[in-house]
N, C-alpha and C positions, 0 to 999 in steps of 0.2 A: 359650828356648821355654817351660821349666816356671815359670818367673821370669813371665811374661805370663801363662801361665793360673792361676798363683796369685792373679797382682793382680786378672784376671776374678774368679776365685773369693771373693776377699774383697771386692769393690766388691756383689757379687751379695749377699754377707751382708749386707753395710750396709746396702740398699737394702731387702731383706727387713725387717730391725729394726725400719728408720725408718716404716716400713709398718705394720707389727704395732703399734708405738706410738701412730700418728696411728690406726687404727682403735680400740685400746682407750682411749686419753686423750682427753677433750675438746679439740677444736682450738683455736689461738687465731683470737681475734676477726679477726685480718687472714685465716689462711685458710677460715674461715666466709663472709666476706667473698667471696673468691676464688670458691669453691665455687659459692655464690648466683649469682654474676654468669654463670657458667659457665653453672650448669643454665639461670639462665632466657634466656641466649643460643641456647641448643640445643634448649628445651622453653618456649616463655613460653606456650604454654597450661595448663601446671599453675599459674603465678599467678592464673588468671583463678576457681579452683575455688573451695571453702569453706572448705579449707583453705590459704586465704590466708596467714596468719599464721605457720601451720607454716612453712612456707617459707623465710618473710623474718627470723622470727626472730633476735634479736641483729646483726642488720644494722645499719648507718649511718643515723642520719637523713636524710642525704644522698643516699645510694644510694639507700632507701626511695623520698626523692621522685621520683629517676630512673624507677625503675620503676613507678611512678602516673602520671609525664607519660608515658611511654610508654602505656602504656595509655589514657591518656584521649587521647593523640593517635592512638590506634587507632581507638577508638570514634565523633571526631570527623570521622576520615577516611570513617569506613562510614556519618555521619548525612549527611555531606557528597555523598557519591553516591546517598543517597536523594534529598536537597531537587533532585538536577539531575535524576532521573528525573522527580520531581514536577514539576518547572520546564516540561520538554520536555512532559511530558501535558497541563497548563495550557497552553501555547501552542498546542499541535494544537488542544485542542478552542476555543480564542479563535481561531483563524483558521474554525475548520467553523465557529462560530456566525456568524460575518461571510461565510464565504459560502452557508451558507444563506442569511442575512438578504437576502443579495444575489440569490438564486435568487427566495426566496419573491415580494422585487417583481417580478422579471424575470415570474413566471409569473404574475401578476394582471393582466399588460399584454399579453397574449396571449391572453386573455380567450377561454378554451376553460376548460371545467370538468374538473376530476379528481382526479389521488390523487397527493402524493408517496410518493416508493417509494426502497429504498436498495440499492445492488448489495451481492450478500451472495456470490457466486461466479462467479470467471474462472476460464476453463481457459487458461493461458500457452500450452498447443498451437493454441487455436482463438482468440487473441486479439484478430480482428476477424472471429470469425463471431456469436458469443453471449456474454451472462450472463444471471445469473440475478437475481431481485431479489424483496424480501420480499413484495411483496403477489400472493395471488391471489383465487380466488373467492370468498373469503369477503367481501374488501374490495371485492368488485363489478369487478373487471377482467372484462372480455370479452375473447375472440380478434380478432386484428389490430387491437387499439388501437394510437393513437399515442404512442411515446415518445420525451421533448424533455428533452432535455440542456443544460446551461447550464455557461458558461466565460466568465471575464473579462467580465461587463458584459453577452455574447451568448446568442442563443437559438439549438439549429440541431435537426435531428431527428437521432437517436439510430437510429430503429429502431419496430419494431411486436411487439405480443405475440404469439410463436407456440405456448406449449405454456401450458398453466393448472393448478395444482395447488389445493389447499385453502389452501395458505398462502404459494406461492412460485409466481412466471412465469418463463417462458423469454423472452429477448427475442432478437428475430433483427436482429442490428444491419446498418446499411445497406451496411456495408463488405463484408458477407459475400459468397462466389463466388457463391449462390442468390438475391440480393437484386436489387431492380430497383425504380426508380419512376420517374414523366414528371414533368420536371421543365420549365421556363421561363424565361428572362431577362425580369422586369419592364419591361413594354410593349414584348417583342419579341410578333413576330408568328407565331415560331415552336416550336415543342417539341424536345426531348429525352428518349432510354431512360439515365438513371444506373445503371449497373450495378457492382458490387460484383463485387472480384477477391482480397478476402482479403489485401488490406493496407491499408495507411492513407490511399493513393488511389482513387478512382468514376474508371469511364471513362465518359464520358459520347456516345454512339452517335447515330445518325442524326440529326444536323444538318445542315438544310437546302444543301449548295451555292450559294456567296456569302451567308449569314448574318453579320451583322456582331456577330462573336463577338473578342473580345479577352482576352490575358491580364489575372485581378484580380476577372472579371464574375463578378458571384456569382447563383448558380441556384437558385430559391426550387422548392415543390411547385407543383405545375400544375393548375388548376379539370378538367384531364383523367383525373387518376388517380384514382381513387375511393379509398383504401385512408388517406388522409392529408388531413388538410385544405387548403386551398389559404394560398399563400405564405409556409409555413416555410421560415425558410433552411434550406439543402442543404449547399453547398461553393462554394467559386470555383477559377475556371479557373488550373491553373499552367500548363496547355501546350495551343498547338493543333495538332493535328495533319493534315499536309496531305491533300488529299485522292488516295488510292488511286488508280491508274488503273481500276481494275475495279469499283469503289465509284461511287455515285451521292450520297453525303454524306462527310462529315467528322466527325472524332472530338477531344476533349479529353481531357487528366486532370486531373480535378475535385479538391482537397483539401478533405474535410469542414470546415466553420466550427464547430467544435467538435472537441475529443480525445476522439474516440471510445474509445480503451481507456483514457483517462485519469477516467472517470465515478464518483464515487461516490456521487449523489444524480441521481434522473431525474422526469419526470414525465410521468404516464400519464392521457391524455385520453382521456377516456372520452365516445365516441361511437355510436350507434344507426344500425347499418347494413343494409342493406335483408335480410329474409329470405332471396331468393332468393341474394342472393350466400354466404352458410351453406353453403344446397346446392351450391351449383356448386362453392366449395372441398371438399366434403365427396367431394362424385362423384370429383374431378379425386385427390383422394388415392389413392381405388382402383383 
């Protein structure tokens, strides 16, 4: 037993000496070597300081290079995920200019004057009752203009302006539970109430009993509603619904021709609507 803690006791001497020496003597070049590789395995941010050179000191030309490629393969990895952020923002904005491009004709051939406008705020709570979008009084928006959404090639309506500020409108989109317009099948005979339920389908109310209505038919605005101009597209029919026994018409659910929460470019027709109708919304508030 004392035999063992002798041999501890003198290996602990050794180990202390060999210690003492390599701190006071210059080491050799292999454990300089060693040292380097260590630190800059556990620390390679002190190579990158001004005191470079400290560092590598008496090192290998070899090793040297190692730790240059290394770094410069650092550096090319960090330029490398710049050029792909760059890359991604270059493609977004190459697809927005093509579908603007694509908007701008769409809205010349609709041939109603106005403003383009850009959605600048959704609330994810209300996602088909409102947004907001950058133009207001100052760019000459009026209350209950029309605004016309465009997707894939199509024009459909969007919604009408309900609040006006100096520099931003509220728009009340058609899908909203408060919304409502009359609506038409081109050269039918008869109308429809589109009303807005607060998701991504119109249920479309009082049609006629035996109207020849089919799933597909798509429902423009109606020379009936004042508030929109006539024959914007609306939505088409996904479903008819039969009629009630207590009901004296039938009902559809209409899917807007346009992504209503999908908008990020709108356009706001700017039309002159008769005074009295001011007041009668104005009254009808109070």
């Amino acid at each position: 037993m004392n035999r063992e803690k002798d041999i501890a006791n003198y290996t602990a001497v050794f180990f202390i000496f060999i210690s003492t020496l390599l701190l006071l003597f210059p080491s050799a070049r292999i454990a300089q070597t060693a040292r380097i590789f260590f630190s800059y395995s556990l620390y390679p941010s002190l190579h990158y300081g001004a005191k470079y050179d400290y560092f590598i000191r008496n090192v290998p030309d070899n090793f040297l290079n190692i730790l240059k490629t290394d770094q410069e393969n650092r550096a090319l990895t960090g330029r490398i995920k710049e050029l792909e952020v760059s890359i991604k923002a270059a493609e977004a904005a190459d697809e927005e200019n093509r579908r603007l491009t694509s908007e701008m004709g769409l809205s010349r051939s609709i041939a109603l004057k106005g403003v383009w406008a850009r959605v600048i705020n959704k609330n994810p709570q209300d996602w088909y009752g409102a947004f907001f979008i950058n133009k207001g009084a100052k760019d000459g928006i009026a209350l209950n203009s029309t605004v016309v959404g465009f997707e894939n090639g199509r024009v459909g309506l969007a919604g009408r302006v309900f609040e006006i500020y100096q520099d931003f409108s509220k728009v009340l989109l058609i899908t909203n539970s408060v919304s409502s317009l009359i609506c038409s099948l081109p050269g039918a005979s008869f109308e429809g109430l589109a009303e807005g339920r607060g998701t991504w389908l119109l249920r479309m109310n009082y049609i006629p009993e035996g109207s020849d209505i089919t799933e597909g038919a798509e429902f423009v605005t109606s020379p009936g509603g004042l508030l929109f101009p006539q024959g914007l597209p609306v939505g088409r029919v996904q479903k008819v619904h039969p009629k009630e026994s207590f009901m004296n018409f039938i009902t559809a659910d209409v899917a807007p021709v346009i992504t209503i929460n999908a908008l990020k470019e709108v356009y706001v027709v700017k039309r002159d609507f008769p005074t009295d109708l001011a007041v009668i919304q104005e009254t009808l508030k109070k």
